[in-house]
NUFI-489657 format. One record per atom (N, C-alpha, C): residue in one letter; x, y, z. Coordinates in pm, 1 decimal. Layout:
<pagus>
<pagu code="A" x="X" y="Y" z="Z"/>
...
</pagus>
This chain:
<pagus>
<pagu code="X" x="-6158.8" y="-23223.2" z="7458.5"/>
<pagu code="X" x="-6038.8" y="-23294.6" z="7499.0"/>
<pagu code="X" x="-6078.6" y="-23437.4" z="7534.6"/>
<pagu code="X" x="-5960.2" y="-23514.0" z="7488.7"/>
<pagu code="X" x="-6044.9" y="-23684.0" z="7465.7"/>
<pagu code="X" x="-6011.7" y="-23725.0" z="7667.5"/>
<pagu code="X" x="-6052.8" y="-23800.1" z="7690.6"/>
<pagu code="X" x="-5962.7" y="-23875.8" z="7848.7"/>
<pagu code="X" x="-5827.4" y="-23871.1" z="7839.6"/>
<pagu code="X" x="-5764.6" y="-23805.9" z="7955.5"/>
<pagu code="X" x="-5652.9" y="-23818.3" z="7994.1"/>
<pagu code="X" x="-5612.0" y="-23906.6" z="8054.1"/>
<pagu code="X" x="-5565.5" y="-24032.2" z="7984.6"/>
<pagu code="X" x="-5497.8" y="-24101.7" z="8032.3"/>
<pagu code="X" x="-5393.2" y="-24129.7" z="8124.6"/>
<pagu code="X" x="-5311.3" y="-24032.3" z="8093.3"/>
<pagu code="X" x="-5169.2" y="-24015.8" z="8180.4"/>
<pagu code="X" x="-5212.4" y="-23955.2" z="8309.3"/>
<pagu code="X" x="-5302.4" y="-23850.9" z="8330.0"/>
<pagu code="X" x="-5405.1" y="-23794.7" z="8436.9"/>
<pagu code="X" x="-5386.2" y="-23904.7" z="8566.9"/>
<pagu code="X" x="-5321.0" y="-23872.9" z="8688.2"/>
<pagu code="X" x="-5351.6" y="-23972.8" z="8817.4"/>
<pagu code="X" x="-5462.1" y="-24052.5" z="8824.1"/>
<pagu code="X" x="-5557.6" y="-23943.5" z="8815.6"/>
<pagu code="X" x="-5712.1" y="-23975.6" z="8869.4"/>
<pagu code="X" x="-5749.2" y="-24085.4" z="8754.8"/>
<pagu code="X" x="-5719.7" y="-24077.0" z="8636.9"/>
<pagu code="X" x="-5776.1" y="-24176.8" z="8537.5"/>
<pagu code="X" x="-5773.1" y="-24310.0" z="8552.5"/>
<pagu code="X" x="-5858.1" y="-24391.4" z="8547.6"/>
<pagu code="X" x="-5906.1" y="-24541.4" z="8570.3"/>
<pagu code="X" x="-5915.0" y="-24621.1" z="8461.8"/>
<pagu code="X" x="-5865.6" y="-24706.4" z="8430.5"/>
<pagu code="X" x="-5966.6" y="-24838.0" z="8299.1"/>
<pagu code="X" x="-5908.6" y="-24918.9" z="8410.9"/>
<pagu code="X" x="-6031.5" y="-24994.4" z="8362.1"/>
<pagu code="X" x="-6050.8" y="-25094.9" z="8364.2"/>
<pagu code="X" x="-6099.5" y="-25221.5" z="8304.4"/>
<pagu code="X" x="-6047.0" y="-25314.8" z="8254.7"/>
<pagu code="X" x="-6166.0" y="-25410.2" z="8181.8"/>
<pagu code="X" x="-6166.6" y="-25577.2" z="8266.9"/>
<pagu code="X" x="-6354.2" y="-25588.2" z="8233.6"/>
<pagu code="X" x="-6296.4" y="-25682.5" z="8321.8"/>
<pagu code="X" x="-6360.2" y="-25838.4" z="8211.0"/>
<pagu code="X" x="-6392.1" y="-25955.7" z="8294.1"/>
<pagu code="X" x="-6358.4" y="-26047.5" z="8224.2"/>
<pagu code="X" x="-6482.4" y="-26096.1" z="8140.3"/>
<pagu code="X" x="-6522.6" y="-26018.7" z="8101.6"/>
<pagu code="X" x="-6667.8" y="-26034.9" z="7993.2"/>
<pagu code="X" x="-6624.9" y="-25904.9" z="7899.2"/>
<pagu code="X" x="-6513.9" y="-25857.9" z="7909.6"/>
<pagu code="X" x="-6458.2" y="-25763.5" z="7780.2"/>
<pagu code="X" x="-6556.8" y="-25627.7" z="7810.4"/>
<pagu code="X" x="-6605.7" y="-25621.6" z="7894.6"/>
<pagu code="X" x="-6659.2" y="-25474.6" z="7950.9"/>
<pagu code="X" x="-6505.9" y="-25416.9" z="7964.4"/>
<pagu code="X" x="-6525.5" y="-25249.5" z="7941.1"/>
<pagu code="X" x="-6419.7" y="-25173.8" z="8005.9"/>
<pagu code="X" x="-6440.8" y="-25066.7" z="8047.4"/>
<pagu code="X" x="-6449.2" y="-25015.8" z="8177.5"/>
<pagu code="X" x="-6450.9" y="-24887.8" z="8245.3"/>
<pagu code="X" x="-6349.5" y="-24798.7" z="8235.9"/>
<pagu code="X" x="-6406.3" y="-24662.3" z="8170.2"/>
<pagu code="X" x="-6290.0" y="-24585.4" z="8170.5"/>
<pagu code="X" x="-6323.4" y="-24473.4" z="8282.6"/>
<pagu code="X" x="-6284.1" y="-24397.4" z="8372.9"/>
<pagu code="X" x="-6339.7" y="-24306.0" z="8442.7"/>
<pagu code="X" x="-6215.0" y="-24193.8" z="8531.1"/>
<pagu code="X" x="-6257.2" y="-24117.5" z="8562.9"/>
<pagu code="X" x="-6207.8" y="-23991.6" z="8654.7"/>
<pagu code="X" x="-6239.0" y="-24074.6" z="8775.0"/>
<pagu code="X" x="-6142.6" y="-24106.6" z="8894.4"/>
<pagu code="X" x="-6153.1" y="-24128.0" z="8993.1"/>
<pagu code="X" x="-6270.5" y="-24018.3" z="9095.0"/>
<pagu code="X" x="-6248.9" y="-23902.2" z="9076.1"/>
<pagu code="X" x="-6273.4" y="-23779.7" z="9130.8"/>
<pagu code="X" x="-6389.7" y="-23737.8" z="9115.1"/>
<pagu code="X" x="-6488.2" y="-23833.7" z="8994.4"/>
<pagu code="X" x="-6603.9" y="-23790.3" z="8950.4"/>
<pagu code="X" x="-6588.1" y="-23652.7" z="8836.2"/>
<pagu code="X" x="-6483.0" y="-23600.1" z="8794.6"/>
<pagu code="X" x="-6503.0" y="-23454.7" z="8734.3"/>
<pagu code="X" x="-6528.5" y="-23458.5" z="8629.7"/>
<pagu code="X" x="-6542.9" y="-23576.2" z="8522.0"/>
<pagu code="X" x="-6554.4" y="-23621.4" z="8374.8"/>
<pagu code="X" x="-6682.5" y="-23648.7" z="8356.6"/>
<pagu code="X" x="-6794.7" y="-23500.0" z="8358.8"/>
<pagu code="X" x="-6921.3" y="-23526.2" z="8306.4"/>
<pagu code="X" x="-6968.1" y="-23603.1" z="8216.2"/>
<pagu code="X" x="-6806.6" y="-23633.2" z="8103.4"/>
<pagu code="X" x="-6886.7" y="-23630.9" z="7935.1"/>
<pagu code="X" x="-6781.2" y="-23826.9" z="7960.8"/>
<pagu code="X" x="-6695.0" y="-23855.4" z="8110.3"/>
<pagu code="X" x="-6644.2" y="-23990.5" z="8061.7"/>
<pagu code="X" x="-6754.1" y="-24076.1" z="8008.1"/>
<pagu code="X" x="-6692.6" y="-24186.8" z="7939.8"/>
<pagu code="X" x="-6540.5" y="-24210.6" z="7897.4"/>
<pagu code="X" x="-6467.2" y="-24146.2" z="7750.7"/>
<pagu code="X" x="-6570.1" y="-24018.4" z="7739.4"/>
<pagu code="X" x="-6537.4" y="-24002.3" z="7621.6"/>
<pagu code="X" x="-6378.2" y="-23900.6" z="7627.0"/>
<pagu code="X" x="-6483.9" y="-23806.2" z="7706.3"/>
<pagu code="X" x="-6365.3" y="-23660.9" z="7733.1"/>
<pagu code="X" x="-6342.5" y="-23616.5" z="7857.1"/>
<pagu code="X" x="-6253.9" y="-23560.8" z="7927.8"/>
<pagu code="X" x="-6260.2" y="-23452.0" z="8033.1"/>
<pagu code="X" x="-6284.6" y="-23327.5" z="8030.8"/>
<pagu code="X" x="-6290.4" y="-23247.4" z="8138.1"/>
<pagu code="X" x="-6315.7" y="-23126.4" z="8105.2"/>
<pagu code="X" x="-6166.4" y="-23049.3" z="8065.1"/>
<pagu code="X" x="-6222.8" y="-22955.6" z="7973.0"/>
<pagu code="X" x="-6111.0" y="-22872.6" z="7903.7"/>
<pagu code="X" x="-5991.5" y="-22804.6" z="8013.5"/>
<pagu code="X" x="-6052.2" y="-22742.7" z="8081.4"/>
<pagu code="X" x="-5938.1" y="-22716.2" z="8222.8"/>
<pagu code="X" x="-6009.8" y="-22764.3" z="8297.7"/>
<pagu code="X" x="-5988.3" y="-22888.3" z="8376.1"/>
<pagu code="X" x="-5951.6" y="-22946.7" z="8462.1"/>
<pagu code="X" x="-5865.4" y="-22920.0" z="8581.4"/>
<pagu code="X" x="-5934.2" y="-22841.9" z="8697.0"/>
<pagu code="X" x="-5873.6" y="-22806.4" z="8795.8"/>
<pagu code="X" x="-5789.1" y="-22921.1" z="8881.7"/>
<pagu code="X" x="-5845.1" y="-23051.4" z="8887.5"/>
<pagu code="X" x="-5730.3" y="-23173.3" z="8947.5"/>
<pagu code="X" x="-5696.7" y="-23253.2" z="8855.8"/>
<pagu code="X" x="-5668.5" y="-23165.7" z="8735.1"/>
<pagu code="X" x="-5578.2" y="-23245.5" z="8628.8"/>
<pagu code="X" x="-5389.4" y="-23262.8" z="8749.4"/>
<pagu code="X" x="-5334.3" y="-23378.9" z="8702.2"/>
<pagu code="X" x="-5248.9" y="-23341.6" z="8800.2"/>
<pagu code="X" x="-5161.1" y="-23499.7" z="8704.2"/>
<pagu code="X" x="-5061.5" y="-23491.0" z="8648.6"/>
<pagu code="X" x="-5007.9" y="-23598.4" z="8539.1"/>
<pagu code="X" x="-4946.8" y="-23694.4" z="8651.8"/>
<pagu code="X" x="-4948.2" y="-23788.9" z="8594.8"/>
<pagu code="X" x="-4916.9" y="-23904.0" z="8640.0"/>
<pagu code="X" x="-4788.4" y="-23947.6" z="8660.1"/>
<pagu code="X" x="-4701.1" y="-23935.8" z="8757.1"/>
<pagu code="X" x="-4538.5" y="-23959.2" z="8755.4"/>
<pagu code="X" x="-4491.7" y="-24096.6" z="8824.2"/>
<pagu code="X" x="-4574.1" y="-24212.0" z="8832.9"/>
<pagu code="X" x="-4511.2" y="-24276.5" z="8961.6"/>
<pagu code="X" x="-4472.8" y="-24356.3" z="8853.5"/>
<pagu code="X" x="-4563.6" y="-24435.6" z="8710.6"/>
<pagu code="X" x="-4532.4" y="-24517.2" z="8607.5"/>
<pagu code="X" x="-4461.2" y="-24408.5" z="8476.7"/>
<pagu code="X" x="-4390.3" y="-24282.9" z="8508.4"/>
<pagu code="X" x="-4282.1" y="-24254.0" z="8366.7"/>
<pagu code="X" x="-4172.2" y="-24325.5" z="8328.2"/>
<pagu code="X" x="-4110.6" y="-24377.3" z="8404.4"/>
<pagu code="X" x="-4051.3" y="-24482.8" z="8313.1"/>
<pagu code="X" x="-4076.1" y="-24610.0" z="8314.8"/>
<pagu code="X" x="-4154.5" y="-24650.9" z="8376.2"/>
<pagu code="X" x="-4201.9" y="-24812.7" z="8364.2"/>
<pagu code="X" x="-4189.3" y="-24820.4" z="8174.3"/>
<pagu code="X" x="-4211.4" y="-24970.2" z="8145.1"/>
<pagu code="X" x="-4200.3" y="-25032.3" z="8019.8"/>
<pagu code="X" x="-4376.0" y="-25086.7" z="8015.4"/>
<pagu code="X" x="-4420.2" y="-25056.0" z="7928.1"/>
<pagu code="X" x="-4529.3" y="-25084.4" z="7939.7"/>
<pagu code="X" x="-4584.8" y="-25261.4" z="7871.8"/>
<pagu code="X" x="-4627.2" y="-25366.7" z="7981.4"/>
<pagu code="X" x="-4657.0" y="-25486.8" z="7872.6"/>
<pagu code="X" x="-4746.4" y="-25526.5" z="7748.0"/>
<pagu code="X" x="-4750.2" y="-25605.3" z="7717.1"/>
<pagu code="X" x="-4884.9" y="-25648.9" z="7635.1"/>
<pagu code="X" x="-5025.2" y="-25577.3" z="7658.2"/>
<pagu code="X" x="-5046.8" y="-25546.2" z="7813.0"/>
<pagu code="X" x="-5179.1" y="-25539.7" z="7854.3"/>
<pagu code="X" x="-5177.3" y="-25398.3" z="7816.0"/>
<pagu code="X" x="-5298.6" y="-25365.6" z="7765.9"/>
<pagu code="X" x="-5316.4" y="-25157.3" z="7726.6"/>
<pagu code="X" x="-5437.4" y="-25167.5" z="7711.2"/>
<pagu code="X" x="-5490.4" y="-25023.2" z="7816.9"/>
<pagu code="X" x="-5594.2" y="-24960.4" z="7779.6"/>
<pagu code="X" x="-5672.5" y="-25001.2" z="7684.9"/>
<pagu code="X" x="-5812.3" y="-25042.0" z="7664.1"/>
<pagu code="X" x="-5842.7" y="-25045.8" z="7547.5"/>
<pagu code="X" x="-5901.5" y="-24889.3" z="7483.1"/>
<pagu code="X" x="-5878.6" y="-24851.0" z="7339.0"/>
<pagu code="X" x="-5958.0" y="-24778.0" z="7286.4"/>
<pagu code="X" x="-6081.1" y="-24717.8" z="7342.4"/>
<pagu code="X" x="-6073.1" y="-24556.5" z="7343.6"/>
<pagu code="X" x="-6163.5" y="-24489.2" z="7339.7"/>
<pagu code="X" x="-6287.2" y="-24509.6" z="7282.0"/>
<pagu code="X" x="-6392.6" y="-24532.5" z="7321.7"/>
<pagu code="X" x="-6505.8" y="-24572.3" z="7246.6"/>
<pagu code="X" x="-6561.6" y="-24437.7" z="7167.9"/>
<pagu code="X" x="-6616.0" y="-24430.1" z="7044.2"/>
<pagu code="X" x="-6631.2" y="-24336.2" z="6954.6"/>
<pagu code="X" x="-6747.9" y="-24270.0" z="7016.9"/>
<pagu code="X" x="-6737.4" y="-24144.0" z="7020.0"/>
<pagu code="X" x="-6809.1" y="-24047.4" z="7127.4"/>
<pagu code="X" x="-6968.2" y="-24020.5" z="7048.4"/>
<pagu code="X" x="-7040.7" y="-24021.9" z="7113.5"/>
<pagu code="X" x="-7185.4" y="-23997.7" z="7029.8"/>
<pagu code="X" x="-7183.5" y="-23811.3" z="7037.3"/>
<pagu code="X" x="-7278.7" y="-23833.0" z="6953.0"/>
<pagu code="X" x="-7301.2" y="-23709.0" z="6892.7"/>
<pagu code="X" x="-7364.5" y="-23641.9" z="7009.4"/>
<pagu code="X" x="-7468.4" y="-23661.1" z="7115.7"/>
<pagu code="X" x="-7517.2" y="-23648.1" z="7211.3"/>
<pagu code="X" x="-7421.7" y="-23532.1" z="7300.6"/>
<pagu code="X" x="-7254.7" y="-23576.7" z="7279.2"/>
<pagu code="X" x="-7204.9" y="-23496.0" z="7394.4"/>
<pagu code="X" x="-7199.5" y="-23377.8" z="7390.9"/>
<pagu code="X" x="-7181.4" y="-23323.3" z="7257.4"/>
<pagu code="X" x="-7187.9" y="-23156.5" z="7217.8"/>
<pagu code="X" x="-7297.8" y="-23073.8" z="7217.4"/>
<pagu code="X" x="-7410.1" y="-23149.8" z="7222.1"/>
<pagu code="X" x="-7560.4" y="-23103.1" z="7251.4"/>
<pagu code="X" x="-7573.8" y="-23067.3" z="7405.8"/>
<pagu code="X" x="-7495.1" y="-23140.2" z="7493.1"/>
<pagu code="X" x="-7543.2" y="-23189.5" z="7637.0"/>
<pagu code="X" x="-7631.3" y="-23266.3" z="7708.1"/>
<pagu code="X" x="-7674.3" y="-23348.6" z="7580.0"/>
<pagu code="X" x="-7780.5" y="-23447.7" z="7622.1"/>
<pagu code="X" x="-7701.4" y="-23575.7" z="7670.7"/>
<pagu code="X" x="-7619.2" y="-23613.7" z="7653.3"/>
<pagu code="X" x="-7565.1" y="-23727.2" z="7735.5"/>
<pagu code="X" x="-7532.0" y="-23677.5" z="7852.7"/>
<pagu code="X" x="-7463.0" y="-23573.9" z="7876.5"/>
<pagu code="X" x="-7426.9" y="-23527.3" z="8037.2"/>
<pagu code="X" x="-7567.0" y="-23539.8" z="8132.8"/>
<pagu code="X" x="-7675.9" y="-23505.6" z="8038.2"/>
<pagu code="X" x="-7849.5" y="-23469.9" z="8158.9"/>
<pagu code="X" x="-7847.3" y="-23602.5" z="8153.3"/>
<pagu code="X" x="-7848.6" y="-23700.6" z="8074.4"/>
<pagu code="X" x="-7893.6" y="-23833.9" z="8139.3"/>
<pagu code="X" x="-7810.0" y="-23890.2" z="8214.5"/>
<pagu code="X" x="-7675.5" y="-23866.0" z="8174.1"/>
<pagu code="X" x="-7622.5" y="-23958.9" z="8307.5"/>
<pagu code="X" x="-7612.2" y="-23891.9" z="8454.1"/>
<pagu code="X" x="-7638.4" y="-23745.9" z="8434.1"/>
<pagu code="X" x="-7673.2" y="-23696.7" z="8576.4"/>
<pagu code="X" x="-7829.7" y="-23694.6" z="8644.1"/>
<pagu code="X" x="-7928.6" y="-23749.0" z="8529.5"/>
<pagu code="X" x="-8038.3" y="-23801.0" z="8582.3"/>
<pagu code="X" x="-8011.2" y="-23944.4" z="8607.9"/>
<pagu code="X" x="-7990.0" y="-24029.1" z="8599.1"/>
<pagu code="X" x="-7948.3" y="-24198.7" z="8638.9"/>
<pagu code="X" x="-7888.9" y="-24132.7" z="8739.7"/>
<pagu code="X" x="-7772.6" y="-24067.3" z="8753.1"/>
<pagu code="X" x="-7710.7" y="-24040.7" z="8930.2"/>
<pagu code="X" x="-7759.8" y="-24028.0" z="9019.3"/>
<pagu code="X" x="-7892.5" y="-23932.7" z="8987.9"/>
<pagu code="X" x="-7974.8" y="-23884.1" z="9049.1"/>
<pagu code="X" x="-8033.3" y="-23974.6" z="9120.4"/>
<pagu code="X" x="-8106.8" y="-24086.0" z="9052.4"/>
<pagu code="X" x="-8238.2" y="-24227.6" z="9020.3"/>
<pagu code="X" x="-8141.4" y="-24325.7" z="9171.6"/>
<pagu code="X" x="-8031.4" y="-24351.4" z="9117.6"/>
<pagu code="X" x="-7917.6" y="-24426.4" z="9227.7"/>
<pagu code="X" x="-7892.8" y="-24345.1" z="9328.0"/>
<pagu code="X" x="-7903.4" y="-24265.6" z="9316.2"/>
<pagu code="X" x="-7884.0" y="-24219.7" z="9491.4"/>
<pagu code="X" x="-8020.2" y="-24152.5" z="9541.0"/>
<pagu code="X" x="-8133.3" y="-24157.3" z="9484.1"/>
<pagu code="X" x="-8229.2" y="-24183.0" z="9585.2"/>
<pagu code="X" x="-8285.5" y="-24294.6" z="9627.6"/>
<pagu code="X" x="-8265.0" y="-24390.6" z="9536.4"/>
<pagu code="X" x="-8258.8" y="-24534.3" z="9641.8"/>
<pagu code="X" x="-8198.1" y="-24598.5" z="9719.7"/>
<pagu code="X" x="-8077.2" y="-24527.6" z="9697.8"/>
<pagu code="X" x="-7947.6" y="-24636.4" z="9771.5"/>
<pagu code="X" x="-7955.7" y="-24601.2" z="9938.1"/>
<pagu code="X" x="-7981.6" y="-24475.4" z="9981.2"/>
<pagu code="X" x="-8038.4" y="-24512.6" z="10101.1"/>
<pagu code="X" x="-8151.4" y="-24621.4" z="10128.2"/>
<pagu code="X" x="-8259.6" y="-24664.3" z="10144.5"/>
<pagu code="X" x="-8321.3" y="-24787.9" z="10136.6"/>
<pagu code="X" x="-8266.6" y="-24869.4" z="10077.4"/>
<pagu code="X" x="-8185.0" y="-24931.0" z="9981.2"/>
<pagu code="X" x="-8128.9" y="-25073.6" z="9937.4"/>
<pagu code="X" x="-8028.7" y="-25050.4" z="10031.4"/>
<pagu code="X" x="-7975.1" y="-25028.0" z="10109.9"/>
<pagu code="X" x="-7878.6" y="-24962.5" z="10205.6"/>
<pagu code="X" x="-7948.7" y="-25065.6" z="10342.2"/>
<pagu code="X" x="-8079.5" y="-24988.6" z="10352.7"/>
<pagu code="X" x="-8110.2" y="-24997.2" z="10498.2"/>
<pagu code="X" x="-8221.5" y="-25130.3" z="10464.2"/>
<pagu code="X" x="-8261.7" y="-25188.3" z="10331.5"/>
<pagu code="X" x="-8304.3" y="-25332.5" z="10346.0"/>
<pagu code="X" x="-8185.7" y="-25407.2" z="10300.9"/>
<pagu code="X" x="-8060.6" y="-25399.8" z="10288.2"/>
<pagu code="X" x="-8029.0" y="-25467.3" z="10310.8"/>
<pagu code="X" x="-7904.6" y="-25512.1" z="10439.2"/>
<pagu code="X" x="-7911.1" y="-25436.6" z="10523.9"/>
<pagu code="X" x="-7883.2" y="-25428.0" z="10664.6"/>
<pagu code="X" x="-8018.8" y="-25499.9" z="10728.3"/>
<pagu code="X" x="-8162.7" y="-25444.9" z="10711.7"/>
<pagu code="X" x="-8237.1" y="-25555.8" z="10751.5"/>
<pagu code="X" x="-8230.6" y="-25695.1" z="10699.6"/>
<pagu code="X" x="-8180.6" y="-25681.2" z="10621.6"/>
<pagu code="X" x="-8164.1" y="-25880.0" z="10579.4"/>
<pagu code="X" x="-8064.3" y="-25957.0" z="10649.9"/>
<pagu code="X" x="-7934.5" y="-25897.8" z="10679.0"/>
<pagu code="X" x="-7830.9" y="-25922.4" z="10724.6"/>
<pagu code="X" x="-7874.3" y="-25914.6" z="10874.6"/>
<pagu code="X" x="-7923.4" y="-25857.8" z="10955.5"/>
<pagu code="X" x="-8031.8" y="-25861.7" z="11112.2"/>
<pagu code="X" x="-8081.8" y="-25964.7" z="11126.4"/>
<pagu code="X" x="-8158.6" y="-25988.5" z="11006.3"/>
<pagu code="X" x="-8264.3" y="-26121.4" z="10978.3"/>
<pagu code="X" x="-8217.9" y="-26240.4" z="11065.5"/>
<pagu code="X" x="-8101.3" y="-26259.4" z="10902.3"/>
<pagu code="X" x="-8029.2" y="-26357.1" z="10933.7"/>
<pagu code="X" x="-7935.6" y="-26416.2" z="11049.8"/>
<pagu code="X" x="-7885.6" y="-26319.3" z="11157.8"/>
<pagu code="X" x="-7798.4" y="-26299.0" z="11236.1"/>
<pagu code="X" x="-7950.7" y="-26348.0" z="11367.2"/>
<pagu code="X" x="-8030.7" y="-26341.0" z="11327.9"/>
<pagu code="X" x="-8077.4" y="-26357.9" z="11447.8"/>
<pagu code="X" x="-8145.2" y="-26480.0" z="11420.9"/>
<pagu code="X" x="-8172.9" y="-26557.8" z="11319.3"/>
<pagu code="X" x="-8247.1" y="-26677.3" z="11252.3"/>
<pagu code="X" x="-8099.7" y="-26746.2" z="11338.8"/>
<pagu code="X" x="-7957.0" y="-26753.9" z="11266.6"/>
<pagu code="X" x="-7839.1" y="-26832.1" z="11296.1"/>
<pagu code="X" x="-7842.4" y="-26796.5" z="11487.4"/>
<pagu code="X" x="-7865.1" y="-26718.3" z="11569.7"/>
<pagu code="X" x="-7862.2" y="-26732.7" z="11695.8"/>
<pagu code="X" x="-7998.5" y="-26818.3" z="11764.1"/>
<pagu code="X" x="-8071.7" y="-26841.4" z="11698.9"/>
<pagu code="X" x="-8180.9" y="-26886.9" z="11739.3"/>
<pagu code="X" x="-8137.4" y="-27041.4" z="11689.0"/>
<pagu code="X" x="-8107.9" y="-27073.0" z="11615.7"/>
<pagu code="X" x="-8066.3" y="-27201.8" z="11568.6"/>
<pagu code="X" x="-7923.4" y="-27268.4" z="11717.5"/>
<pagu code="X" x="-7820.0" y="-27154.1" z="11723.0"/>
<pagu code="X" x="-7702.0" y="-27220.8" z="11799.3"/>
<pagu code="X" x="-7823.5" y="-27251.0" z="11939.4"/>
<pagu code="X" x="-7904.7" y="-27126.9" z="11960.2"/>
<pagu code="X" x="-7959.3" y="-27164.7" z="12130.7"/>
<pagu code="X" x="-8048.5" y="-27284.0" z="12138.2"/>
<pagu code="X" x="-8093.7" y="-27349.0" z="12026.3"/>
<pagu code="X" x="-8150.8" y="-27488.2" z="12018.1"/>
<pagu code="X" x="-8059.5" y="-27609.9" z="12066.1"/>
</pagus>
């Protein structure tokens, strides 16, 4: 099943270098931006824009799904990279709270001059 668009949780985004994020708010789209999962327990459709008129601006295109996803080799790598980012992000976390200390105490040492 391709991304559910109409789906609440569903996201694009593009931003101004023509990147575009497509994603599950919720995290549940192992295989985004290609597909969701087939039943989707917080599948839940989207009612607040049914009758809006939609402008110029749309979604861009689904990007053509690699072959990778039916194997399950794209799902292990991007849940190894998840992995990689959240064992650092505690420490880039806590140096950079020490930098922000740093500084806070460099700028008080400067006003008490």
């Amino acid at each position: 099943m391709s991304m559910r668009t109409e789906c609440k949780h569903f996201e694009s985004r593009t931003y101004s270098s023509g990147d575009t994020v497509r994603k599950c708010n919720l995290d549940l789209a192992p295989d985004a931006p290609w597909r969701c999962p087939e039943e989707c327990e917080k599948y839940d459709r989207r009612m607040v824009d049914v009758a809006w008129k939609r402008g110029s601006v749309i979604p861009s295109a689904t990007p053509v799904a690699p072959a990778s996803l039916d194997d399950g080799t794209a799902a292990a790598i991007l849940d190894e990279a998840e992995s990689i980012i959240n064992a650092v992000f505690g420490e880039v976390v806590a140096d950079m709270n020490d930098k922000r200390k740093n500084k806070k105490k460099n700028r008080d040492k400067k006003k008490k001059k």
